[in-house]
TORPA-4810 file (N, C-alpha, C, O; in nm, 3 decimals):
<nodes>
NODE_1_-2.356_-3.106_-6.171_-2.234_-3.028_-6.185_-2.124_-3.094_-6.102_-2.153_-3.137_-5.991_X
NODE_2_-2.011_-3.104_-6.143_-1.890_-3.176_-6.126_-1.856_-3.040_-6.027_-1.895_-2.925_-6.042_X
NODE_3_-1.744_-3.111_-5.891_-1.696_-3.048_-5.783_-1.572_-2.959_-5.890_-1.492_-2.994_-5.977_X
NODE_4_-1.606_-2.847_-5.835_-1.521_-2.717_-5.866_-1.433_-2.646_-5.782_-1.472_-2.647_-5.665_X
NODE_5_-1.342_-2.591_-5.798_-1.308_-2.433_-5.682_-1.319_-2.337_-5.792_-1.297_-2.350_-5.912_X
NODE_6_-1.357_-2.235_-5.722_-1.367_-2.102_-5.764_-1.257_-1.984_-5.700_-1.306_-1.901_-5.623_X
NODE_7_-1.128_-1.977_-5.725_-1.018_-1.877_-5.613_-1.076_-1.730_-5.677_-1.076_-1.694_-5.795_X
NODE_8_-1.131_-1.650_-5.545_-1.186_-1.550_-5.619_-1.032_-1.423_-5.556_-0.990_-1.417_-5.441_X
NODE_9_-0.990_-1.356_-5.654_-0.884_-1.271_-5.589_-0.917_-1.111_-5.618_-0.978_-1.059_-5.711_X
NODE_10_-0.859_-1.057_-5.513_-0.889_-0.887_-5.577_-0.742_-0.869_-5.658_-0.639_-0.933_-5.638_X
NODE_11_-0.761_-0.785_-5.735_-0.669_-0.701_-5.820_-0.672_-0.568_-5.878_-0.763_-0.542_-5.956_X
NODE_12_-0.588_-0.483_-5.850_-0.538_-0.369_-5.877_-0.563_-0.330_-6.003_-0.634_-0.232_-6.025_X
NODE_13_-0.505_-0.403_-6.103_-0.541_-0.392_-6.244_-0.567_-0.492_-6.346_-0.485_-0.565_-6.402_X
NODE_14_-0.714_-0.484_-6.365_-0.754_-0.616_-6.445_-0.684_-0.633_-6.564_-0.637_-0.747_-6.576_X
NODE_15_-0.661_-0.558_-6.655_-0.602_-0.606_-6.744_-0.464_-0.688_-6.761_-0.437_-0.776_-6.842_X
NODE_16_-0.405_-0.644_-6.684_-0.266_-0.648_-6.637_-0.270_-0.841_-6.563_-0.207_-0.942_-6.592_X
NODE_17_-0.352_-0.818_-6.488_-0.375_-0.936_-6.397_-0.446_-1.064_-6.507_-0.420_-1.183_-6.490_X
NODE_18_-0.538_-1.016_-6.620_-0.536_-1.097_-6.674_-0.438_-1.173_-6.776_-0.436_-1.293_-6.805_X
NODE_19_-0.329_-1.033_-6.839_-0.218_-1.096_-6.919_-0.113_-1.197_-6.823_-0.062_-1.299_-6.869_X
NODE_20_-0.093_-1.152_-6.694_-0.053_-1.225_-6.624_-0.083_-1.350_-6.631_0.009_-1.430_-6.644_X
NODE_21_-0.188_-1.387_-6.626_-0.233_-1.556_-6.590_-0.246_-1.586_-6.702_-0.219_-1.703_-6.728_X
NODE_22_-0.290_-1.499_-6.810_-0.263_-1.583_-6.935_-0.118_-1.659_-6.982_-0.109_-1.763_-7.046_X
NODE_23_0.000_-1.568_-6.926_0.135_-1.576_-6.958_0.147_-1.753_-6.884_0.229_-1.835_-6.923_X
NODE_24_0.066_-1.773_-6.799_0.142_-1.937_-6.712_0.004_-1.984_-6.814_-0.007_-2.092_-6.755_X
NODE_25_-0.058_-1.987_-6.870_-0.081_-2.037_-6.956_-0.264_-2.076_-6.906_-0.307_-2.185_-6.944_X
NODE_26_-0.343_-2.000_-6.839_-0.479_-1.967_-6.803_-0.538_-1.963_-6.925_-0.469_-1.951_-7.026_X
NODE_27_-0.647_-1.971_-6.929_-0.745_-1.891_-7.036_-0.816_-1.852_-6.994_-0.857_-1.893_-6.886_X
NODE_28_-0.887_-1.714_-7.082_-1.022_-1.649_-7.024_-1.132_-1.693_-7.034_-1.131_-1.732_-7.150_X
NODE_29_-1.252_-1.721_-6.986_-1.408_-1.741_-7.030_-1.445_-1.646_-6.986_-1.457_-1.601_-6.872_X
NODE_30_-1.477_-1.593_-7.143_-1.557_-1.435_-7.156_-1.688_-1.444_-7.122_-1.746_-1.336_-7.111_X
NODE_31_-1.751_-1.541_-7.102_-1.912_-1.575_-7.018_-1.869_-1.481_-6.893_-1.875_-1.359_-6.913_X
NODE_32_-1.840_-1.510_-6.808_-1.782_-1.445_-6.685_-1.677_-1.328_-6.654_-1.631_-1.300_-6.543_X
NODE_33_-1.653_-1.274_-6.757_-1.594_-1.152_-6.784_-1.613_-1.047_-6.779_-1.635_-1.068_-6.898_X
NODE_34_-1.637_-0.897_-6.755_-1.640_-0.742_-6.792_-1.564_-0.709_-6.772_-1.453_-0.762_-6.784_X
NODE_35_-1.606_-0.552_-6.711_-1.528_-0.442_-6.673_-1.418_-0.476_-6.534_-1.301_-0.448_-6.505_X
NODE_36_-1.537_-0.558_-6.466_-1.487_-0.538_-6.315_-1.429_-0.667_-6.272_-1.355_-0.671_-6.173_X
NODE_37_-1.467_-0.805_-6.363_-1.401_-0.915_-6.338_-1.359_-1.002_-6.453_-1.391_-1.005_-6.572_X
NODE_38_-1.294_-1.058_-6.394_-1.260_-1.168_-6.534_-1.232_-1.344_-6.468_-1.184_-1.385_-6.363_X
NODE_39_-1.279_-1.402_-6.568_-1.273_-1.574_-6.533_-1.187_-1.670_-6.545_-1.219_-1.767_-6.614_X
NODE_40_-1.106_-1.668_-6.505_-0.913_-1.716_-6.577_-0.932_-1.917_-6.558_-0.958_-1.978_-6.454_X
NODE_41_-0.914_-1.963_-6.669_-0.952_-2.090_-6.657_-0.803_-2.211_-6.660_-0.739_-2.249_-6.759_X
NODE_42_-0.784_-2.245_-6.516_-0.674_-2.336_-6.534_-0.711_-2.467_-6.562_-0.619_-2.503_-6.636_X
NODE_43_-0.798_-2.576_-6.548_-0.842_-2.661_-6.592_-1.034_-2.716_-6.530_-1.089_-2.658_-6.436_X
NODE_44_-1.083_-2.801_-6.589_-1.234_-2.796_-6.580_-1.300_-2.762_-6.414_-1.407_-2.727_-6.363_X
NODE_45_-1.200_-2.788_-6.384_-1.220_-2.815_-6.192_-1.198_-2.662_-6.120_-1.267_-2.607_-6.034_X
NODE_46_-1.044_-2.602_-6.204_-1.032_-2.460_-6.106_-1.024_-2.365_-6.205_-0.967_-2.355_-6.314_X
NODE_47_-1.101_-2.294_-6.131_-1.121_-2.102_-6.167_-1.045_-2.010_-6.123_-1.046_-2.013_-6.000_X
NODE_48_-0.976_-1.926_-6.166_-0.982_-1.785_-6.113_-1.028_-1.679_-6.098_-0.970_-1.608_-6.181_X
NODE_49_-1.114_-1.607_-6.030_-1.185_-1.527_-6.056_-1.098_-1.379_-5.983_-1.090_-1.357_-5.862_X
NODE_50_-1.039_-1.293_-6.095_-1.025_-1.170_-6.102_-1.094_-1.077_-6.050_-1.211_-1.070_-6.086_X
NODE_51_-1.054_-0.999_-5.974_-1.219_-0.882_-5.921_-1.170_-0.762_-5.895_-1.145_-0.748_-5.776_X
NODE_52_-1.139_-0.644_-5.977_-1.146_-0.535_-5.943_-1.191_-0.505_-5.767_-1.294_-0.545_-5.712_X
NODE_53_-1.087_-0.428_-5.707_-1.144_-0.368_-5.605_-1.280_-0.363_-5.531_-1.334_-0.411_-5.431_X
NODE_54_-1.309_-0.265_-5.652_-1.421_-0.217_-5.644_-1.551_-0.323_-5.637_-1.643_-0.320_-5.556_X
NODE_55_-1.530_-0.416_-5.745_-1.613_-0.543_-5.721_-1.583_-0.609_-5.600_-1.675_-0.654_-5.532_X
NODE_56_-1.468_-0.621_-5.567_-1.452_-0.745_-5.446_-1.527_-0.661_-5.331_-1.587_-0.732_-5.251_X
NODE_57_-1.532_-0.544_-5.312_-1.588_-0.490_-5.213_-1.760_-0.504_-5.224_-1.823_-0.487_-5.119_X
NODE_58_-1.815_-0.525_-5.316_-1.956_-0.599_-5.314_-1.954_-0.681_-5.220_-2.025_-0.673_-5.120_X
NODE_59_-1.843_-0.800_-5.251_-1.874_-0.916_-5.138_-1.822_-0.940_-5.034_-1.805_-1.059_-5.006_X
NODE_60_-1.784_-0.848_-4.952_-1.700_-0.817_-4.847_-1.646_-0.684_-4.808_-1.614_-0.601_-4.894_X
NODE_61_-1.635_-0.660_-4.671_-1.586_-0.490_-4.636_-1.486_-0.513_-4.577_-1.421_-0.416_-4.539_X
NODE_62_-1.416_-0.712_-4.536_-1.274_-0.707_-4.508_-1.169_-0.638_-4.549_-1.163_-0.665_-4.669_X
NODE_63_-1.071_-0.556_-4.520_-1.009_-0.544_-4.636_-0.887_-0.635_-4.681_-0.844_-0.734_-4.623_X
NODE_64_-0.828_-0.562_-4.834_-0.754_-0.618_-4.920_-0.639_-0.640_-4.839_-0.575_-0.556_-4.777_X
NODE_65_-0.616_-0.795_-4.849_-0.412_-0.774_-4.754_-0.342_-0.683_-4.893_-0.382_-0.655_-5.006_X
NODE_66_-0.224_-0.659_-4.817_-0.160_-0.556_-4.888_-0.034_-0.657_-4.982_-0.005_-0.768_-4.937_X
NODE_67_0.017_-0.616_-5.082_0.110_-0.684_-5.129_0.167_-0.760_-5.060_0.141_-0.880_-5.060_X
NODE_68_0.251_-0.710_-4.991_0.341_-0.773_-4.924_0.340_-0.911_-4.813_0.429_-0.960_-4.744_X
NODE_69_0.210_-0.943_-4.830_0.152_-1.025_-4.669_0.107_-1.178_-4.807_0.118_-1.217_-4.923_X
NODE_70_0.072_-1.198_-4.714_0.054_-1.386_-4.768_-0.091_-1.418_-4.618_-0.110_-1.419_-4.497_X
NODE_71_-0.153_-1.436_-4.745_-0.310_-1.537_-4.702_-0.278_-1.640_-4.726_-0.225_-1.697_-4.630_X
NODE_72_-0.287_-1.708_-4.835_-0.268_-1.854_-4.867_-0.186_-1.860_-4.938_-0.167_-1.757_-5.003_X
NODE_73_-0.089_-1.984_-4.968_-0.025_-2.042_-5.055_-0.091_-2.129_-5.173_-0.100_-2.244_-5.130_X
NODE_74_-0.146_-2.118_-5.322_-0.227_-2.176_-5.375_-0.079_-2.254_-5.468_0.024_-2.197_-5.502_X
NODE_75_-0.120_-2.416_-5.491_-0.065_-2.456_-5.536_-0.141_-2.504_-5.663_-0.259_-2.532_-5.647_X
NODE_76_-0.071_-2.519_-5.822_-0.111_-2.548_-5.922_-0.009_-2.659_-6.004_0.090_-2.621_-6.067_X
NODE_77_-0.052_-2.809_-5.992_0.022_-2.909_-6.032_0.039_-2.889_-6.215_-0.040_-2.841_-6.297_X
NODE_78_0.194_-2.955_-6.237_0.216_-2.909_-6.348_0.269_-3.065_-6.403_0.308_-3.154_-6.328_X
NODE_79_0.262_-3.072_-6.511_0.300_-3.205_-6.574_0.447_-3.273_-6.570_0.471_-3.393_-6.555_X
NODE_80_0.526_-3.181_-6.583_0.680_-3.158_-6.540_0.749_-3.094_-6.471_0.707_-2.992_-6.416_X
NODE_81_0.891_-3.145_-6.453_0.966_-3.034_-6.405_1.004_-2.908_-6.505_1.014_-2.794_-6.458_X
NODE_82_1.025_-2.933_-6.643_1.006_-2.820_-6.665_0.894_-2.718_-6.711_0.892_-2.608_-6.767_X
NODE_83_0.826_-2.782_-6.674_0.701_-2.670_-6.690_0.628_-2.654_-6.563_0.508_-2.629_-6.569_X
NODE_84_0.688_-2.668_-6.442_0.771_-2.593_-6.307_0.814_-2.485_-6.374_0.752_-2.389_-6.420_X
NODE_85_0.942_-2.514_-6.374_1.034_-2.396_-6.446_0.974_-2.307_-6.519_0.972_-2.191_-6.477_X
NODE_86_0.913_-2.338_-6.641_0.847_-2.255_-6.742_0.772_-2.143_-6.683_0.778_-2.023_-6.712_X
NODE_87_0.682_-2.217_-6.572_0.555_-2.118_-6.507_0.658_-1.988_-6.424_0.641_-1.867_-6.441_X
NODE_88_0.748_-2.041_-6.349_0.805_-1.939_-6.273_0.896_-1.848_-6.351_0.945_-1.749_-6.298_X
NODE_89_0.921_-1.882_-6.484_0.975_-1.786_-6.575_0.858_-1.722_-6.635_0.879_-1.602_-6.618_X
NODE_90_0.768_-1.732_-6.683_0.693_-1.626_-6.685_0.603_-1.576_-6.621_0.506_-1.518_-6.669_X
NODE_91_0.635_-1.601_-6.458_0.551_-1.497_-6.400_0.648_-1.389_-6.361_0.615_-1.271_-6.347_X
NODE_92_0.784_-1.441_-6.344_0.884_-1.352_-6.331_0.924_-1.197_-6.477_0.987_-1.092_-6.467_X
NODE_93_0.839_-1.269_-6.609_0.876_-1.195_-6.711_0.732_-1.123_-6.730_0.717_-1.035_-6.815_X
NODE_94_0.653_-1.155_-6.667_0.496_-1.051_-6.699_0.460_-1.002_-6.612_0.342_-1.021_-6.584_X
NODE_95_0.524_-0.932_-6.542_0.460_-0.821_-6.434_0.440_-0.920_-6.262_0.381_-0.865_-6.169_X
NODE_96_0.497_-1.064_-6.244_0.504_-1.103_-6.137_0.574_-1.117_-6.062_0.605_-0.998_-6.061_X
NODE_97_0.653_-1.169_-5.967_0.798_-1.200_-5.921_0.833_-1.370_-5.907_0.752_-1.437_-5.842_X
NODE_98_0.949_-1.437_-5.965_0.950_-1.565_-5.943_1.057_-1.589_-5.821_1.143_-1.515_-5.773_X
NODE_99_1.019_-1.723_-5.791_1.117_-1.771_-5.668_1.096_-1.708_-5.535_1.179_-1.739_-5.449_X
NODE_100_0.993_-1.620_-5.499_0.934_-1.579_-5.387_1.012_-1.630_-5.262_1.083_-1.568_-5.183_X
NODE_101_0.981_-1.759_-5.269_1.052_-1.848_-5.137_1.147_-1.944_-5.185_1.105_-1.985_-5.294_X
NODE_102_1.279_-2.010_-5.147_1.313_-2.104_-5.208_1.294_-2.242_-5.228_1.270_-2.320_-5.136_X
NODE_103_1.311_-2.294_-5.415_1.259_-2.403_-5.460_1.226_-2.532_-5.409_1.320_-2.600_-5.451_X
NODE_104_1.150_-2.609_-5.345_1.164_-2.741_-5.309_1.215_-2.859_-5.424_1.164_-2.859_-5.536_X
NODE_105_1.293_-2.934_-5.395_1.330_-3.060_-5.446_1.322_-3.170_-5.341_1.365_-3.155_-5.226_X
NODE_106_1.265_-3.280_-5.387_1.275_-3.391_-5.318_1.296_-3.482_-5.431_1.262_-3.592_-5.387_X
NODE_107_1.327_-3.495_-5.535_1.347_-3.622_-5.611_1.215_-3.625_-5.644_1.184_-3.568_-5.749_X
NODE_108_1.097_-3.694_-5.558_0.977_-3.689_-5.638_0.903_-3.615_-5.655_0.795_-3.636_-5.710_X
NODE_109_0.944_-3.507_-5.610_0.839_-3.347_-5.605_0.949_-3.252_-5.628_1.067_-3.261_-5.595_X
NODE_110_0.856_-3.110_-5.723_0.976_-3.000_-5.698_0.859_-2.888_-5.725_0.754_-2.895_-5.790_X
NODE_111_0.908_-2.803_-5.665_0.847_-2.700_-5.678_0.885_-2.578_-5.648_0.954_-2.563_-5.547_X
NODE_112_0.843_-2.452_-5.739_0.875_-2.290_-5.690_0.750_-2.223_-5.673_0.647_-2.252_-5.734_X
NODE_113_0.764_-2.118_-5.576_0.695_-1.990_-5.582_0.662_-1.916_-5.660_0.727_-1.940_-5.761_X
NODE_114_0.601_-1.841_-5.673_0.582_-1.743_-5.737_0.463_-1.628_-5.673_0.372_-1.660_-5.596_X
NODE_115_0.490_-1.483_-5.726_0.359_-1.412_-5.662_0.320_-1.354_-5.821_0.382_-1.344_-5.926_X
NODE_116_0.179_-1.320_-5.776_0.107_-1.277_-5.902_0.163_-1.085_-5.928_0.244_-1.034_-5.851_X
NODE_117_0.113_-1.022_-6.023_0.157_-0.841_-5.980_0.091_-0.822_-5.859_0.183_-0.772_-5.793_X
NODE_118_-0.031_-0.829_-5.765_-0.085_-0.839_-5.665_-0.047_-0.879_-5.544_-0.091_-0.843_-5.435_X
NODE_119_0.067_-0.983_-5.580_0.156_-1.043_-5.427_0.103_-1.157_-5.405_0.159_-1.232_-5.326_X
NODE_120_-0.049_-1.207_-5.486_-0.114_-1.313_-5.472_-0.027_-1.436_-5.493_0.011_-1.445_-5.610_X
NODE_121_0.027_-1.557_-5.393_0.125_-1.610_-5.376_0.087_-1.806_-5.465_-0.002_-1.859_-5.399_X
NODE_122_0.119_-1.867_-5.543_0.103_-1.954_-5.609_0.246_-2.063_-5.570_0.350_-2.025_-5.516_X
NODE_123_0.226_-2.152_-5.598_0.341_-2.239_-5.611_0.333_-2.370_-5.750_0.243_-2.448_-5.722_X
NODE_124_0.388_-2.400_-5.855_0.382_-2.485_-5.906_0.466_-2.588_-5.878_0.575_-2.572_-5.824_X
NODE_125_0.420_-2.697_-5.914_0.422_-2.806_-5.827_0.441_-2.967_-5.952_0.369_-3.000_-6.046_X
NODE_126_0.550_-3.023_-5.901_0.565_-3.121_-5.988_0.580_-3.235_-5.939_0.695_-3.249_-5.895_X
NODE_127_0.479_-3.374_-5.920_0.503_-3.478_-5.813_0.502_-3.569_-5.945_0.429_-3.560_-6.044_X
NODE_128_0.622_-3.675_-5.909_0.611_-3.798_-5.995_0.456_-3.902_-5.942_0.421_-3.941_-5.831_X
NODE_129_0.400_-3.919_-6.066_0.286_-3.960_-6.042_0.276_-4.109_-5.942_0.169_-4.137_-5.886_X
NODE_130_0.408_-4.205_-5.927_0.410_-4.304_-5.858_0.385_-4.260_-5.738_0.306_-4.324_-5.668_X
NODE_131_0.439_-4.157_-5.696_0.455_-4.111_-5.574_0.286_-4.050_-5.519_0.252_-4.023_-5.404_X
NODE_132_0.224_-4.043_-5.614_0.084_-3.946_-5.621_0.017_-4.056_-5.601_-0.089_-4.034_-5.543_X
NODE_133_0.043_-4.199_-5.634_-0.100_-4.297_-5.628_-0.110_-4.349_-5.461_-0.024_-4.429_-5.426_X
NODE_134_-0.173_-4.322_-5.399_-0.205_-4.393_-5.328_-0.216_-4.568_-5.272_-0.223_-4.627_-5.164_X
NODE_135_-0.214_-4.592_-5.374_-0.210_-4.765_-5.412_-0.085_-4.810_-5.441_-0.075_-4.932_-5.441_X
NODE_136_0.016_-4.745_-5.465_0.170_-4.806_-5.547_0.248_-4.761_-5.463_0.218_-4.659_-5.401_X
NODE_137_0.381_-4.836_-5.438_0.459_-4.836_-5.407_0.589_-4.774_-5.464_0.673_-4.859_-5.492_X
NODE_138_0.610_-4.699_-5.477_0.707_-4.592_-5.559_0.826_-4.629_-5.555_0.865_-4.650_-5.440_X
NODE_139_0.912_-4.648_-5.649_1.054_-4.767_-5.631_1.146_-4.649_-5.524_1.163_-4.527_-5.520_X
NODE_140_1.168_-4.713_-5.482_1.283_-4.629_-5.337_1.184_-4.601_-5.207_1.210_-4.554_-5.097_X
NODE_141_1.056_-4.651_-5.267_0.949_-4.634_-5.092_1.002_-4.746_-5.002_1.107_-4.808_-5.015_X
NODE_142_0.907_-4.759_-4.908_0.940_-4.824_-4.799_0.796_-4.914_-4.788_0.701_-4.875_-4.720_X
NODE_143_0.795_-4.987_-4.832_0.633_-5.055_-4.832_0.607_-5.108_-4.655_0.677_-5.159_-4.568_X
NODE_144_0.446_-5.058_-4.670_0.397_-5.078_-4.474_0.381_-5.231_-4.466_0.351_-5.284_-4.359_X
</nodes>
């Protein structure tokens, strides 16, 4: 089995939480699906795993941060800048809020916020791939 993440999140209302992630463009795998969770698939590597309350409290008696608070910042790389844009328009149009914090631009990266209906906090993320290789020298770098 190929290295995975699994982001497991609680949510208020599954259904809701799943049209949500469908809207940035997730899919479901109904293998891993019911009542109490659902399996939101952003690409072969990362998962989302949805969990009713009630389920997340199986695996933990921490409790839920509350909307308003920030655990992590999860970032999800996107092919473009505008589909940057795209994602934070529809989390802003399906029950999420966009622009949370304000946008980064650097020329080779850009990126916005966003929170899920949950407050669960995301950022999409757009790096020119020169800038992403490790090995290349990105025209306007500074070679060591």
């Amino acid at each position: 089995m190929s290295r995975m993440i699994f982001v497991n999140l609680p949510v208020a209302d599954l259904e809701k939480s799943m049209a949500f992630y469908e809207s940035l463009g997730f899919t479901n795998n109904p293998h891993f699906t019911d009542e109490t969770a659902a399996c939101m698939v952003w690409s072969e590597a990362i998962h989302v795993m949805l969990l009713t309350h009630a389920k997340w409290r199986t695996f933990t008696n921490r409790p839920i941060p509350p909307a308003d608070s920030s655990e992590v910042m999860l970032a999800l790389s996107c092919d473009s800048r505008a589909a940057v844009d795209a994602m934070s328009e529809a989390a802003g149009g399906n029950g999420g809020m966009a622009d949370i914090n304000p946008s980064q631009d650097y020329s080779f990266m850009y990126s916005r916020a966003l929170a899920d209906p949950d407050g669960h906090v995301w950022e999409s993320v757009w790096m020119d791939p020169a800038w992403a290789d490790p090995t290349a020298t990105p025209q306007g770098a500074v070679a060591d």
